[in-house]
N, C-alpha and C positions, 0 to 999 in steps of 0.2 A: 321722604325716603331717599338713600342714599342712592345717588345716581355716578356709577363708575365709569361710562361714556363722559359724560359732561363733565367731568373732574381732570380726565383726561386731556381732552378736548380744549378746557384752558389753561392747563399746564402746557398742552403744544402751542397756542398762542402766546403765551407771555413767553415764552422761551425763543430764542434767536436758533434757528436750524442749521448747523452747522453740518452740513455733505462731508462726508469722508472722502479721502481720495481711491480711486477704484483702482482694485490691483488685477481683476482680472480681464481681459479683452471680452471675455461670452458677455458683460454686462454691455457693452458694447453692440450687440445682431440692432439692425433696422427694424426687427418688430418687436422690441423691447420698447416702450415708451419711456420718456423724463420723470414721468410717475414712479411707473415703477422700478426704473433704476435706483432715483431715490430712497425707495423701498427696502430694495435690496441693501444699499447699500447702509441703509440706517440698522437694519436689522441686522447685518451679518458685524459690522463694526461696534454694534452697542449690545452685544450677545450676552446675556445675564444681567444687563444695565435697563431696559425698557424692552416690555411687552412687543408682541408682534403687533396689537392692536394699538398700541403709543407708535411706533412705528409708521404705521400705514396713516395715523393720524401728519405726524410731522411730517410727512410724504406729498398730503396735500390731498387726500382721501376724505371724504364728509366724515362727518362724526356719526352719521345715521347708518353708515354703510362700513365702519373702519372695521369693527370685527371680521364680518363676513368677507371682505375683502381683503385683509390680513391672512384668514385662511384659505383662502381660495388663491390666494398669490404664492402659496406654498406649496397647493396639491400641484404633482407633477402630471395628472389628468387633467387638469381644469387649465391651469399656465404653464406646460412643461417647459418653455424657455426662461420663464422667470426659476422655476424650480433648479433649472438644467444651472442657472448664473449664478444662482444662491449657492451654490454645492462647490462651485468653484470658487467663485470670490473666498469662501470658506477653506478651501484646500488653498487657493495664494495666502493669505495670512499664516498659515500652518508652515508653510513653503519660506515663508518672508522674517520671520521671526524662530524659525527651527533653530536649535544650538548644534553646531558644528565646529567642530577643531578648527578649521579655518579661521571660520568667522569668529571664533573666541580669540585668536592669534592677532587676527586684524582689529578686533576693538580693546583689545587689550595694550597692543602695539600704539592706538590712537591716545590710547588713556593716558598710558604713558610718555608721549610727545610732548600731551598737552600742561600732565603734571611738571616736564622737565623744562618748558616752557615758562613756567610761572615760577622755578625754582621751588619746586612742593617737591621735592627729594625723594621722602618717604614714600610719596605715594608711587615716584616711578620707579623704584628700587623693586616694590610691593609688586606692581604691576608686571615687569619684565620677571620676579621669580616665576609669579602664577606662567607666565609663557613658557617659560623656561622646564614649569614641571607638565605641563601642558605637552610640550615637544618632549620626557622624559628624557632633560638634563638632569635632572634632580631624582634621586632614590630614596624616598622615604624608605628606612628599614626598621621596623622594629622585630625585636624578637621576644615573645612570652612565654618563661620559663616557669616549669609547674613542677611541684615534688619540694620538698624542706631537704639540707644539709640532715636533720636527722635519720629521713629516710635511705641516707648513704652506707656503706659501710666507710669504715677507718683508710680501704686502699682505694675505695672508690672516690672521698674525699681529695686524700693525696695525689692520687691522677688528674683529676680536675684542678687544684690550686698546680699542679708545673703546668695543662695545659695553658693556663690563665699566666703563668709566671711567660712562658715561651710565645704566646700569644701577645702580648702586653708588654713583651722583655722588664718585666720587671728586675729588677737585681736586688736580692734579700740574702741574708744570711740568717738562720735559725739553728737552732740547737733542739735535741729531742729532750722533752724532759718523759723522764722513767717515775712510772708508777711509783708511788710511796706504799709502803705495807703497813695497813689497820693495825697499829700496834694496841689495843683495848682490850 
């Protein structure tokens, strides 16, 4: 029979635990234990990557107990200071990694040092536009015009080619040419 504990179990032993670095101080209170710090912070850092119960496993949790102790390090009755650090550690990473104009300005600003550094041109040309439209130096404008030249009349065309001639200074010379008469 397939046993999902025990599969577990030696994937957390052959595997080297590598701890996150904590971003937030609550994982820090005195009666938060080493355990479950690790807990936390295996979980909050490998969110959609491993199980709460792989977690509590690589945490250093039995295998006989990691379920039930994965959820119970969760419930904010049972552990509310474990609960209390998970929600935060959670909110620093949200905090820590949020995209803000600044900080788009500042790694864009690095990207391109770095490019201009290695003489990669392109990339830091590429990199100071993105700032540049970023700070709204740059005006993308486009304009989408709807309706055909057929749906004009004959004086509303002509209005339109001087505003485009005045507009554009164009300089033309044209002659009208006059209707010919159906001679048949």
């Amino acid at each position: 029979m397939y046993d999902l504990k025990k599969e577990l179990q030696e994937q957390a032993e052959k595997q080297e635990v590598i701890i996150p670095e904590a971003l937030s101080d609550a994982l820090f209170h005195h009666k938060i234990t080493g355990k479950q710090r690790k807990f936390i912070l295996l979980l909050v850092h490998s969110e959609g990557l491993h199980t709460a119960t792989h977690c509590a496993l690589q945490a250093g949790y039995a295998k006989d107990s990691a379920v039930v102790r994965a959820s119970e390090l969760q419930n904010p009755e049972k552990y509310p200071l474990v609960a209390k650090a998970i929600e935060s550690e959670r909110r620093a990473i949200v905090e820590r990694y949020k995209c803000t104009q600044e900080r788009s300005l500042s790694t864009l600003a690095r990207i391109r040092d770095k490019a201009s550094e290695s003489g990669n041109w392109n990339a830091a040309v590429a990199a100071e536009t993105r700032r540049g439209q970023i700070a709204g130096l740059y005006v993308d404008k486009k304009e989408i015009l709807t309706g055909t030249i057929d749906s004009m009349s004959r004086d509303e065309v002509e209005k339109k080619l001087q505003d485009l001639k005045e507009q554009y200074s164009i300089e033309t010379t044209f002659e009208e040419v006059k209707e010919l008469e159906n001679k048949s």
